[in-house]
PDB file of N, CA, C and O in Angstrom:
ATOM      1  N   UNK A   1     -69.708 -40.217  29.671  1.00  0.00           N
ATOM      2  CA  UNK A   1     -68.814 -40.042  30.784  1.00  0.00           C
ATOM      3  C   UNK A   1     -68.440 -41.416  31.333  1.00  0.00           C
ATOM      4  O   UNK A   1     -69.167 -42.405  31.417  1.00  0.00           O
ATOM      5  N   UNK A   2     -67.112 -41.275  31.706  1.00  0.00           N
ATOM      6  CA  UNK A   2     -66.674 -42.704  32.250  1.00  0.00           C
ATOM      7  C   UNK A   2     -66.673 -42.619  33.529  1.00  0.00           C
ATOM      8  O   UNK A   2     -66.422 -41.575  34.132  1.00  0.00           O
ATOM      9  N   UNK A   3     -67.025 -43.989  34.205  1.00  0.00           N
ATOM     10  CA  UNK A   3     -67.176 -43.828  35.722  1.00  0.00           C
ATOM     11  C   UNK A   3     -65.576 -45.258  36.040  1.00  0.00           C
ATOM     12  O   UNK A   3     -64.876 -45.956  35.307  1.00  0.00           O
ATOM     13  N   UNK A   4     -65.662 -45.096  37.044  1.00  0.00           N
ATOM     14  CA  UNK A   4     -64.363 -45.931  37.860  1.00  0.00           C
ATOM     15  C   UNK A   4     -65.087 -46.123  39.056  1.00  0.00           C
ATOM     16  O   UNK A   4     -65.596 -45.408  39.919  1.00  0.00           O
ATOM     17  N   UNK A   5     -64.888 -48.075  38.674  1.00  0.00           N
ATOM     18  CA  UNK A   5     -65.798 -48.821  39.823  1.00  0.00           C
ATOM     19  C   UNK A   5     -64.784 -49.643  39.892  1.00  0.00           C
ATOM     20  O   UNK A   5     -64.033 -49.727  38.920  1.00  0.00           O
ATOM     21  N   UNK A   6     -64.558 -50.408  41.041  1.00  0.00           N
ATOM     22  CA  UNK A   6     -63.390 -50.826  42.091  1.00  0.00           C
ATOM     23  C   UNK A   6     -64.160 -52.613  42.039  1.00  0.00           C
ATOM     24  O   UNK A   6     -65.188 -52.863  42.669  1.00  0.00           O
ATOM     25  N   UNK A   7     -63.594 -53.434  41.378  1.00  0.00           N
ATOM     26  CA  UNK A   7     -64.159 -54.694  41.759  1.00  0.00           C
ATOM     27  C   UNK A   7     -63.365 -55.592  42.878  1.00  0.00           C
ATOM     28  O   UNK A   7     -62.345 -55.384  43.533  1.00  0.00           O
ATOM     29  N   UNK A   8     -64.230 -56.612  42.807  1.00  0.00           N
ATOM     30  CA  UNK A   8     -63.708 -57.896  44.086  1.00  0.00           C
ATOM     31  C   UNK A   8     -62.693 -58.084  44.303  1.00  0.00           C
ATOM     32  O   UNK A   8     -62.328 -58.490  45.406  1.00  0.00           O
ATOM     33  N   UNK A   9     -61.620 -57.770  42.982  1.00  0.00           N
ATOM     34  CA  UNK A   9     -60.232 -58.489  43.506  1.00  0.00           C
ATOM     35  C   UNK A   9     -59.371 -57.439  43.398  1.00  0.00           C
ATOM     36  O   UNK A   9     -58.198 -57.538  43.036  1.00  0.00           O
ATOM     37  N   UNK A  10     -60.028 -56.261  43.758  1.00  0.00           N
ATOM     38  CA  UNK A  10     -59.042 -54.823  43.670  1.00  0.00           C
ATOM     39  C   UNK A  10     -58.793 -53.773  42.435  1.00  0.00           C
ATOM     40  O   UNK A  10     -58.541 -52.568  42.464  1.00  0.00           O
ATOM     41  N   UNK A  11     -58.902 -54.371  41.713  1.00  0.00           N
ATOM     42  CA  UNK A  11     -58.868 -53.384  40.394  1.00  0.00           C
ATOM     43  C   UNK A  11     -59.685 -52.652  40.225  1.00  0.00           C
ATOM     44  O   UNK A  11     -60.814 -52.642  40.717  1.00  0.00           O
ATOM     45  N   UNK A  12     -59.114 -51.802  39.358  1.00  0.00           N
ATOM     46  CA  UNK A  12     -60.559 -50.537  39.132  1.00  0.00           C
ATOM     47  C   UNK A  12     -60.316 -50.526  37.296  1.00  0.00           C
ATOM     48  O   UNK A  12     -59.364 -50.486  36.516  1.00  0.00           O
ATOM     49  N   UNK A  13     -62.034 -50.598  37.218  1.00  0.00           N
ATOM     50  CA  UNK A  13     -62.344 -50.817  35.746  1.00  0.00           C
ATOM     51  C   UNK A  13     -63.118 -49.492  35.656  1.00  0.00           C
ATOM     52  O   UNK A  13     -63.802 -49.023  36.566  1.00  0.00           O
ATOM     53  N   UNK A  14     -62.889 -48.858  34.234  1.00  0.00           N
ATOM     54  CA  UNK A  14     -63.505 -47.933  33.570  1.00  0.00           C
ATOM     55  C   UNK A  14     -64.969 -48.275  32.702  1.00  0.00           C
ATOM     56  O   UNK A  14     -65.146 -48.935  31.678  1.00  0.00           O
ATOM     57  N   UNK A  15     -65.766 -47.648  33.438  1.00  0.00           N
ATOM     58  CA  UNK A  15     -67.161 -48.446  32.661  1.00  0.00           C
ATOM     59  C   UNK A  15     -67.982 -47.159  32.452  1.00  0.00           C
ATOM     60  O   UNK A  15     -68.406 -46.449  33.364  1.00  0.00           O
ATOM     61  N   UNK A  16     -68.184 -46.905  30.861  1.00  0.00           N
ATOM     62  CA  UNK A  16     -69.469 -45.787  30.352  1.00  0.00           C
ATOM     63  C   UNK A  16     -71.379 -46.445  30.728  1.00  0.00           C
ATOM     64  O   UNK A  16     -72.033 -47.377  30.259  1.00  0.00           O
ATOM     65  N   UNK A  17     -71.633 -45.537  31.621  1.00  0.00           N
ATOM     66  CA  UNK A  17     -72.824 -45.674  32.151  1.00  0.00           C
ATOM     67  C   UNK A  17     -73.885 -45.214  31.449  1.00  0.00           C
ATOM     68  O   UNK A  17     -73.938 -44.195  32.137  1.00  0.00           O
ATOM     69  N   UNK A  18     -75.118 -45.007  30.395  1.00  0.00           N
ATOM     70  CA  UNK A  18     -76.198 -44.945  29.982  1.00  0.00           C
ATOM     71  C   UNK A  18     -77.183 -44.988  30.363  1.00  0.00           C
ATOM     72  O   UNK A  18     -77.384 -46.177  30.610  1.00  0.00           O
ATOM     73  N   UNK A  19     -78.365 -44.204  30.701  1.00  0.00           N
ATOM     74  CA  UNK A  19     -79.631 -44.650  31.091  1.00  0.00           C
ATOM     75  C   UNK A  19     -80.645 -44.142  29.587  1.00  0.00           C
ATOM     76  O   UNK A  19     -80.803 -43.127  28.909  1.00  0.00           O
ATOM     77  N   UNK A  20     -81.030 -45.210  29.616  1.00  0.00           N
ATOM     78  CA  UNK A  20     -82.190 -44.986  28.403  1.00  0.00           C
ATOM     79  C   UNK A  20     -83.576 -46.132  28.651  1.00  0.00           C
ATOM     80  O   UNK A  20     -83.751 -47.006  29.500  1.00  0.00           O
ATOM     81  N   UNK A  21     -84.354 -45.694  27.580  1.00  0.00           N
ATOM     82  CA  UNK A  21     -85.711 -46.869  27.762  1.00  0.00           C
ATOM     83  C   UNK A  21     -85.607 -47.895  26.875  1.00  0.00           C
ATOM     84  O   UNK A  21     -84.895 -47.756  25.881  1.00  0.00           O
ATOM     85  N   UNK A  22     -86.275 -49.021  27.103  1.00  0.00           N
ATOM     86  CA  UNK A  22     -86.178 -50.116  26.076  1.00  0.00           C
ATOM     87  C   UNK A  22     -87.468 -50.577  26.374  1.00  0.00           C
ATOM     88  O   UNK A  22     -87.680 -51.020  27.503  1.00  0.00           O
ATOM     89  N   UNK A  23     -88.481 -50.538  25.426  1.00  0.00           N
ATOM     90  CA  UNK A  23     -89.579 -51.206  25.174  1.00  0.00           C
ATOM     91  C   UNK A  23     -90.593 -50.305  26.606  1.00  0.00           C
ATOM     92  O   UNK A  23     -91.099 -51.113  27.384  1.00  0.00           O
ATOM     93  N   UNK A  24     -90.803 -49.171  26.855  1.00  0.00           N
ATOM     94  CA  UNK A  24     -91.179 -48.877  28.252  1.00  0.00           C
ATOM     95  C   UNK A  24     -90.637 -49.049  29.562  1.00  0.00           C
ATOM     96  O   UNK A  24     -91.169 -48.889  30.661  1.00  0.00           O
ATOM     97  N   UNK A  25     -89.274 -49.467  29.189  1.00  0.00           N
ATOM     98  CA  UNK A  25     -88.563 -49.724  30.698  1.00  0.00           C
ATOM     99  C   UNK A  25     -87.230 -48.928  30.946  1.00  0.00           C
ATOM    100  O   UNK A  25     -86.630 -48.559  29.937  1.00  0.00           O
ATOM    101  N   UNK A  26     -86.754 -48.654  32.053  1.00  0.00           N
ATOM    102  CA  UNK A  26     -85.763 -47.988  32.295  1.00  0.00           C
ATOM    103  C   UNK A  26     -84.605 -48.832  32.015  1.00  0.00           C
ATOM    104  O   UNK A  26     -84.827 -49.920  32.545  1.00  0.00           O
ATOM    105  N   UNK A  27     -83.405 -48.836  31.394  1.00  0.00           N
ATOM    106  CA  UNK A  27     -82.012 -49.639  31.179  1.00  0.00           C
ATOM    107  C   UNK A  27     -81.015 -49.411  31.496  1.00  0.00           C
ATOM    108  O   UNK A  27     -81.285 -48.419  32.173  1.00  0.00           O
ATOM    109  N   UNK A  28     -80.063 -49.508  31.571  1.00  0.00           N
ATOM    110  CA  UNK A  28     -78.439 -49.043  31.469  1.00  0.00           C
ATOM    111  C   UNK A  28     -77.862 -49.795  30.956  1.00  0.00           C
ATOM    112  O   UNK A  28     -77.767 -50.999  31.196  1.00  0.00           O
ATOM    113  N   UNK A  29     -77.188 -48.908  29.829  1.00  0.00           N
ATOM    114  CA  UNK A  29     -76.076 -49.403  28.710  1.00  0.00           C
ATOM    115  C   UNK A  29     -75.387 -49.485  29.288  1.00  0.00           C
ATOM    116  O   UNK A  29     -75.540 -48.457  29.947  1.00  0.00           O
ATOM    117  N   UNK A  30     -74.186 -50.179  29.867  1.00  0.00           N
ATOM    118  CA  UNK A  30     -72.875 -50.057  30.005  1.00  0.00           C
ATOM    119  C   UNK A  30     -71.863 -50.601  29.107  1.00  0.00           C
ATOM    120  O   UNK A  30     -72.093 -51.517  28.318  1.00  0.00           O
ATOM    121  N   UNK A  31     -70.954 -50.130  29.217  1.00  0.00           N
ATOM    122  CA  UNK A  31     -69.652 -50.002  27.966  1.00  0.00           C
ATOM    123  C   UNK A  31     -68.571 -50.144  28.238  1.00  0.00           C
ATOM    124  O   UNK A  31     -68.228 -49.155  28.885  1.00  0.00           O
ATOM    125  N   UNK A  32     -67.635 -50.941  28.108  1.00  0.00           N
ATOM    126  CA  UNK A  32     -66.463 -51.270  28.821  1.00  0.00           C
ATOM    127  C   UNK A  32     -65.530 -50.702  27.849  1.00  0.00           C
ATOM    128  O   UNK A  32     -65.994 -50.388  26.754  1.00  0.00           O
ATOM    129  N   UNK A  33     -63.869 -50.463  28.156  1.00  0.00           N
ATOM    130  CA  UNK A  33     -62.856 -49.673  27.513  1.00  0.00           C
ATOM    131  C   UNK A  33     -62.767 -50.918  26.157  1.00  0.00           C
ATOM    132  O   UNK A  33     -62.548 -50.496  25.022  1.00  0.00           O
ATOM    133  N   UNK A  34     -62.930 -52.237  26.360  1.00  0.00           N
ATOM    134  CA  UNK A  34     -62.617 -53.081  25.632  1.00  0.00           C
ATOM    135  C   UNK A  34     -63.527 -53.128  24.206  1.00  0.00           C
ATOM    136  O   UNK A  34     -63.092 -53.772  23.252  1.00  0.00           O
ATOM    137  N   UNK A  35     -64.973 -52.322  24.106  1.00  0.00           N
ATOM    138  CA  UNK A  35     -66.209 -51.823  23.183  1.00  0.00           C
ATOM    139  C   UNK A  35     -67.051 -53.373  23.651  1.00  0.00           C
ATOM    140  O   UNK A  35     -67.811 -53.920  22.852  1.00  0.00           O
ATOM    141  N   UNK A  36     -66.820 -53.865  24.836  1.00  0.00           N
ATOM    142  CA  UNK A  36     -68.199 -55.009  24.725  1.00  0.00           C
ATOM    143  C   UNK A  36     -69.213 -54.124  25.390  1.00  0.00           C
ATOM    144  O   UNK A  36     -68.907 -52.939  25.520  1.00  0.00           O
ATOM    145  N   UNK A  37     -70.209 -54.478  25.766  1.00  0.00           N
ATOM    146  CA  UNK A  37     -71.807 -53.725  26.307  1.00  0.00           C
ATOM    147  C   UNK A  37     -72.909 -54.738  26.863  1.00  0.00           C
ATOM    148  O   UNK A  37     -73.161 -55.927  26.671  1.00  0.00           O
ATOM    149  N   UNK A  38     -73.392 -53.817  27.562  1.00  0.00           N
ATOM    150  CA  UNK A  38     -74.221 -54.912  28.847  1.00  0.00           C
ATOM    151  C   UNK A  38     -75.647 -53.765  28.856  1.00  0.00           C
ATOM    152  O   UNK A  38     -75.606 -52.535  28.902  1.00  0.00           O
ATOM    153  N   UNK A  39     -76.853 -54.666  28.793  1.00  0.00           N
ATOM    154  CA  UNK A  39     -78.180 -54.110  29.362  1.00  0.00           C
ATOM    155  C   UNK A  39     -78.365 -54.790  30.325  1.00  0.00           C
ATOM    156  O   UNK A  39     -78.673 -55.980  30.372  1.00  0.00           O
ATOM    157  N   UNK A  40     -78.085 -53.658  31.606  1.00  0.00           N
ATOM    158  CA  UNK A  40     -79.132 -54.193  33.266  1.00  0.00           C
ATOM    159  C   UNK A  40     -79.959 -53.091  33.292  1.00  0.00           C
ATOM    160  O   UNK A  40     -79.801 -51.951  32.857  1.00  0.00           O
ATOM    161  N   UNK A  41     -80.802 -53.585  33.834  1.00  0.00           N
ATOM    162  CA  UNK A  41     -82.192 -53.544  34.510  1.00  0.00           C
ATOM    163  C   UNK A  41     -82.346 -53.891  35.513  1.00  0.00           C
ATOM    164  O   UNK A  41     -81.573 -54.797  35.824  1.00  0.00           O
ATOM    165  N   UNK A  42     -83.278 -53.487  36.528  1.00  0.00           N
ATOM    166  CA  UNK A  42     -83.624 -53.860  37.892  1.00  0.00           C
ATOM    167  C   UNK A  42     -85.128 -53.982  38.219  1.00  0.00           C
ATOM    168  O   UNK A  42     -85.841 -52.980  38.246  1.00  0.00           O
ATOM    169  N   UNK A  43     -85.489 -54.925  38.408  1.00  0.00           N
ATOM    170  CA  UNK A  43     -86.878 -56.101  39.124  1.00  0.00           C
ATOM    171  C   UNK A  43     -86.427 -55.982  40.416  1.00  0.00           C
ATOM    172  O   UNK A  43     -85.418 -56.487  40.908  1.00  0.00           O
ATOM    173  N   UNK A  44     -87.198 -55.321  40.895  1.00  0.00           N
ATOM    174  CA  UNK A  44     -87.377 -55.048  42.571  1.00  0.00           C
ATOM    175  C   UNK A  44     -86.056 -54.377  43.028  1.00  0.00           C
ATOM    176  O   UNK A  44     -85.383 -53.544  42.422  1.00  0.00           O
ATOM    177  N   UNK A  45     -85.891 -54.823  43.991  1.00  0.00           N
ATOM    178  CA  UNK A  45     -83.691 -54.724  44.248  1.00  0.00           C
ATOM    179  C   UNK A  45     -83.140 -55.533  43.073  1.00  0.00           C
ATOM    180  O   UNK A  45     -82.037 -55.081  42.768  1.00  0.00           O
ATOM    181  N   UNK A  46     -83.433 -56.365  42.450  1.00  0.00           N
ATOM    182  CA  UNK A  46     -82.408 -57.341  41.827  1.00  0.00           C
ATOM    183  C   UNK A  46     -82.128 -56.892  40.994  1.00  0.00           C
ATOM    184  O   UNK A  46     -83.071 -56.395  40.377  1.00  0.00           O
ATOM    185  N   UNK A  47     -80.370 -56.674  40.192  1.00  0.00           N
ATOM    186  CA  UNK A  47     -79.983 -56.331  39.110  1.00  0.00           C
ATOM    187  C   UNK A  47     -79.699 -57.260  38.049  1.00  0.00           C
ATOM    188  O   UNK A  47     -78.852 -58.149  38.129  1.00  0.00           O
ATOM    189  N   UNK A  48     -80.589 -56.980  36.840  1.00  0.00           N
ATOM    190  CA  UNK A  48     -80.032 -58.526  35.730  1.00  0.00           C
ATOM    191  C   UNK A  48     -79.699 -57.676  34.976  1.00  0.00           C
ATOM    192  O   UNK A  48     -79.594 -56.453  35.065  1.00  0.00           O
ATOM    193  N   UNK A  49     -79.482 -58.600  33.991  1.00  0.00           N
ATOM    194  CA  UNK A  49     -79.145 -58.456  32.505  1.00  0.00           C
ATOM    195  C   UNK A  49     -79.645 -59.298  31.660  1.00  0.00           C
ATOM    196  O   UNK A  49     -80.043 -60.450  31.836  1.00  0.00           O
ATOM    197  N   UNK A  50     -79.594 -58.579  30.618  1.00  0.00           N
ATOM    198  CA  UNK A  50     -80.310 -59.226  29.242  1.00  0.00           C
ATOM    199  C   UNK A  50     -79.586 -61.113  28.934  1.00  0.00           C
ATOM    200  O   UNK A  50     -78.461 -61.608  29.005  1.00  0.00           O
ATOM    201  N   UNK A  51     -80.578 -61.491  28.686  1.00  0.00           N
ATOM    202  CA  UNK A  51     -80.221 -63.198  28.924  1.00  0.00           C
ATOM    203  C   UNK A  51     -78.618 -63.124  27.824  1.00  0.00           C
ATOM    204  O   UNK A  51     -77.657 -63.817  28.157  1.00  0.00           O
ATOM    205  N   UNK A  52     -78.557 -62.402  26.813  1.00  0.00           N
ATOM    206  CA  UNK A  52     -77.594 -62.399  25.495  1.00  0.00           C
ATOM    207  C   UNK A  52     -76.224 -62.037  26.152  1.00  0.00           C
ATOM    208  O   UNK A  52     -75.153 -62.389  25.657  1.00  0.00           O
ATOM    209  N   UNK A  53     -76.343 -61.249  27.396  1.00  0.00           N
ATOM    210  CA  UNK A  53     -75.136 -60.430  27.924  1.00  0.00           C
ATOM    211  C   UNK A  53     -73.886 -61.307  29.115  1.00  0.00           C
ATOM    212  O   UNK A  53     -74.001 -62.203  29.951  1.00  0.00           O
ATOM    213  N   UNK A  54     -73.331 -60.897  28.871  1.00  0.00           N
ATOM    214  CA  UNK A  54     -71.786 -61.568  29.683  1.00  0.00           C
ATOM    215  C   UNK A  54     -71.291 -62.026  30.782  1.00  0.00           C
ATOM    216  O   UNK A  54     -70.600 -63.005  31.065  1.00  0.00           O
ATOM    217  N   UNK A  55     -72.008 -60.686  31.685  1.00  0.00           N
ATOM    218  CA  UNK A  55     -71.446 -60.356  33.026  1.00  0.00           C
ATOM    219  C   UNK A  55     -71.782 -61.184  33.762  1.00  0.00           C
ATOM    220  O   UNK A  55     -72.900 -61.698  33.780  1.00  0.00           O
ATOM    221  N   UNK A  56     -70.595 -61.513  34.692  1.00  0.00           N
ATOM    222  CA  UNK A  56     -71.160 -62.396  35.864  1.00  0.00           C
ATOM    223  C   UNK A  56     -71.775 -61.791  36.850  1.00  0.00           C
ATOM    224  O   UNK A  56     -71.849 -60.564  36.789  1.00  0.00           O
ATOM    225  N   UNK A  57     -72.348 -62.474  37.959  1.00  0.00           N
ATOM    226  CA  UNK A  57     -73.428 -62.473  38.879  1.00  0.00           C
ATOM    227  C   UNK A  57     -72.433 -60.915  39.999  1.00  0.00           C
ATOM    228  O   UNK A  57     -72.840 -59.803  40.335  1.00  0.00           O
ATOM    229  N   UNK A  58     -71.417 -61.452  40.179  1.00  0.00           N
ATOM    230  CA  UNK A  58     -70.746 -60.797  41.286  1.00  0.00           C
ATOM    231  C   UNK A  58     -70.934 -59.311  40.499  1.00  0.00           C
ATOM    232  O   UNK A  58     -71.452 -58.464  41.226  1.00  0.00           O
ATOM    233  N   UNK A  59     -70.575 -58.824  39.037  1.00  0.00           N
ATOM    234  CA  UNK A  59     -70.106 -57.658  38.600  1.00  0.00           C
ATOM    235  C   UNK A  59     -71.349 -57.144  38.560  1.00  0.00           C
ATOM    236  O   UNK A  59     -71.461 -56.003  39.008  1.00  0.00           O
ATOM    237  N   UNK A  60     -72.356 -57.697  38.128  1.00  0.00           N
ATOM    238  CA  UNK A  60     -73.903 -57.401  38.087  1.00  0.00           C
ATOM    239  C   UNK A  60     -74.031 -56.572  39.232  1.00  0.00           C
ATOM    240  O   UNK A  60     -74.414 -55.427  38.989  1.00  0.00           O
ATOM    241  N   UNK A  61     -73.864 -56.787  40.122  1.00  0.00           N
ATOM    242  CA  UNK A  61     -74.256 -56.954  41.738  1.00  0.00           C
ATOM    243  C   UNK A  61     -73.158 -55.597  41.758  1.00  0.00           C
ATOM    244  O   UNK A  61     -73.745 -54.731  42.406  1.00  0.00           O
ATOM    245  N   UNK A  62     -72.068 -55.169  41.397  1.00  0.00           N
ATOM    246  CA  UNK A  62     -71.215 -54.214  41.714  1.00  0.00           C
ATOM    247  C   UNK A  62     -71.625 -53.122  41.038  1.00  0.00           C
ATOM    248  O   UNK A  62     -72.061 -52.187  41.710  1.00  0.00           O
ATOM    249  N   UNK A  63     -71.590 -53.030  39.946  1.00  0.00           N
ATOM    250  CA  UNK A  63     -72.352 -51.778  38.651  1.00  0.00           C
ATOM    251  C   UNK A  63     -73.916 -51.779  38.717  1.00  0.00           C
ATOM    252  O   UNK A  63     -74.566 -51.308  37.784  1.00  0.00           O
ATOM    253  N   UNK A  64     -74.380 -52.190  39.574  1.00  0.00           N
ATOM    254  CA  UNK A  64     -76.399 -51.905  40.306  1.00  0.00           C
ATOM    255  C   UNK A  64     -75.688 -51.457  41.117  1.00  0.00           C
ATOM    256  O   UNK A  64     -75.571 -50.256  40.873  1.00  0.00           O
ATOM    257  N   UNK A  65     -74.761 -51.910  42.519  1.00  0.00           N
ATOM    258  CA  UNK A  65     -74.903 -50.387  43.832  1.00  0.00           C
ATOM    259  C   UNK A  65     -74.445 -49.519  43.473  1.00  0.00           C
ATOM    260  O   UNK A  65     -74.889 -48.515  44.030  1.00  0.00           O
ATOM    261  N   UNK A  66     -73.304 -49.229  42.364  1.00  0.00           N
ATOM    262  CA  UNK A  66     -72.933 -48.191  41.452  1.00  0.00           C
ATOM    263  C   UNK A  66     -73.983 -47.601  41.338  1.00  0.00           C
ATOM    264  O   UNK A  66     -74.376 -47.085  42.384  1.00  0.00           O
ATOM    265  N   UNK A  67     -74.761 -47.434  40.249  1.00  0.00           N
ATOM    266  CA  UNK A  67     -75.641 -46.854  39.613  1.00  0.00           C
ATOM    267  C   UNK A  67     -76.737 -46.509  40.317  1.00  0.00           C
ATOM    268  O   UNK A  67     -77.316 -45.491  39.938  1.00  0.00           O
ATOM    269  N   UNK A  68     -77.282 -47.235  41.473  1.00  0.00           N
ATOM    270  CA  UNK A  68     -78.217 -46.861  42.680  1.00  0.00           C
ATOM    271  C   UNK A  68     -77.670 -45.956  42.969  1.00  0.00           C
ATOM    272  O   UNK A  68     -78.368 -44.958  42.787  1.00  0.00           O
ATOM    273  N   UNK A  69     -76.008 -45.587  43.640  1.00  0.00           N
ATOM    274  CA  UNK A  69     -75.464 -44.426  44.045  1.00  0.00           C
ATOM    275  C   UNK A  69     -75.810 -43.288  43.626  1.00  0.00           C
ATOM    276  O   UNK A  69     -76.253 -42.279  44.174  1.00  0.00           O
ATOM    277  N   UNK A  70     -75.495 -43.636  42.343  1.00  0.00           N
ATOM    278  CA  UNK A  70     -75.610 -42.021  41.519  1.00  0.00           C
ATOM    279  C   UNK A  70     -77.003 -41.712  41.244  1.00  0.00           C
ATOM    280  O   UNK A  70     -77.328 -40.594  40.846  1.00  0.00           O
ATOM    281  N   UNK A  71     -78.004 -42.828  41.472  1.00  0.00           N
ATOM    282  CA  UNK A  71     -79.367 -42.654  41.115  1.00  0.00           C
ATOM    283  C   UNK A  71     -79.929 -41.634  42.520  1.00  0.00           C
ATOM    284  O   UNK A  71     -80.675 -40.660  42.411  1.00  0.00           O
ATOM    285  N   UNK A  72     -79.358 -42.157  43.774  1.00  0.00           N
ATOM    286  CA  UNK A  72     -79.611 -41.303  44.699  1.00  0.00           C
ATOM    287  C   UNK A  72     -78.625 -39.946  45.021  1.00  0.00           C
ATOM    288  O   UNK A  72     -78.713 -39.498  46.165  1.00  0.00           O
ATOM    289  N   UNK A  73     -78.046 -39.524  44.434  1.00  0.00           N
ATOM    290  CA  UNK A  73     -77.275 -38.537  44.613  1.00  0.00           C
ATOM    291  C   UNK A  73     -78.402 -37.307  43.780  1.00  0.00           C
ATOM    292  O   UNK A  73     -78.738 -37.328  42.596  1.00  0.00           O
ATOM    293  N   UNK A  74     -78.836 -36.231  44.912  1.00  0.00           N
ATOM    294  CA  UNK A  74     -79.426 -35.199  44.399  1.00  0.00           C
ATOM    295  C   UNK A  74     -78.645 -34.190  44.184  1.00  0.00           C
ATOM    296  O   UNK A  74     -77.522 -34.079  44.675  1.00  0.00           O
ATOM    297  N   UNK A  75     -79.485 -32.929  43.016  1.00  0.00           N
ATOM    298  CA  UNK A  75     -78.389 -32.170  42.425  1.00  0.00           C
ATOM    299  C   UNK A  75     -78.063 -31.040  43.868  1.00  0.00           C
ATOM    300  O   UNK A  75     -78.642 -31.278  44.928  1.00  0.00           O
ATOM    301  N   UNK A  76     -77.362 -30.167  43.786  1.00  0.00           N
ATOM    302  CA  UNK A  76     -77.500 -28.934  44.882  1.00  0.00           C
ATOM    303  C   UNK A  76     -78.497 -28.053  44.419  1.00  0.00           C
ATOM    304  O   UNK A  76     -79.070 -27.830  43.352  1.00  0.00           O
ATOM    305  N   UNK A  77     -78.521 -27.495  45.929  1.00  0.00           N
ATOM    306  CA  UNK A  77     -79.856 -26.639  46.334  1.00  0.00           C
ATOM    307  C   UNK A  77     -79.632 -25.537  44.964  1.00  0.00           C
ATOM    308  O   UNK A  77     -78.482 -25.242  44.638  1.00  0.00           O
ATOM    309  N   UNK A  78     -80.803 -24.979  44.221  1.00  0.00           N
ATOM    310  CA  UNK A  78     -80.761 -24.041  43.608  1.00  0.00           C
ATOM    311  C   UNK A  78     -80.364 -24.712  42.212  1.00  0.00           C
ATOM    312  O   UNK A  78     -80.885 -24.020  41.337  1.00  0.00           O
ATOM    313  N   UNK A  79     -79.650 -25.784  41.637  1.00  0.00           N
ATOM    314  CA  UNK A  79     -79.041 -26.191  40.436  1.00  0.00           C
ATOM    315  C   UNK A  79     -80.337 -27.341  39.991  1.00  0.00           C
ATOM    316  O   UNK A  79     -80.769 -28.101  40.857  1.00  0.00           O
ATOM    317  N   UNK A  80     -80.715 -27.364  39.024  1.00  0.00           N
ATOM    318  CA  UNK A  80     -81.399 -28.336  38.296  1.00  0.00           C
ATOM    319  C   UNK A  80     -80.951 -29.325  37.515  1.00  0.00           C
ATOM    320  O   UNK A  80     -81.746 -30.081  36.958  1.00  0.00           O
TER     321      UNK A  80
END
């Protein structure tokens, strides 16, 4: 599923969101329309990425409160 996240200078980018494990840890694939891909992870509040990966500091920082969002969004009463 594609999500639509709104960056710094107004645009809105289409980014496929993933959660999976890597080595015992929680990850997120993300996937841009363009086929590049990003592993973040989060150490405490802080959102990184894999030393190999692209993204700058600011977008890092935008696709973690993303994904916190939806991490806190519970399902409705009665639905699993």
């Amino acid at each position: 599923m594609y999500h639509k996240i709104k960056l710094k200078d107004g645009t809105v980018q289409a980014i496929q969101i993933v959660s999976t494990t890597f080595k015992k840890f929680k990850v997120w694939l993300v996937q841009f329309k363009d086929g590049k891909q990003a592993m973040l992870y989060k150490s405490g509040n802080e959102w990184m990425q894999r030393t190999e990966d692209f993204l700058d500091g600011s977008l890092i920082m935008i696709i973690g409160k993303y994904i916190d969002g939806i991490s806190e969004k519970k399902p409705p009463k009665g639905k699993v």
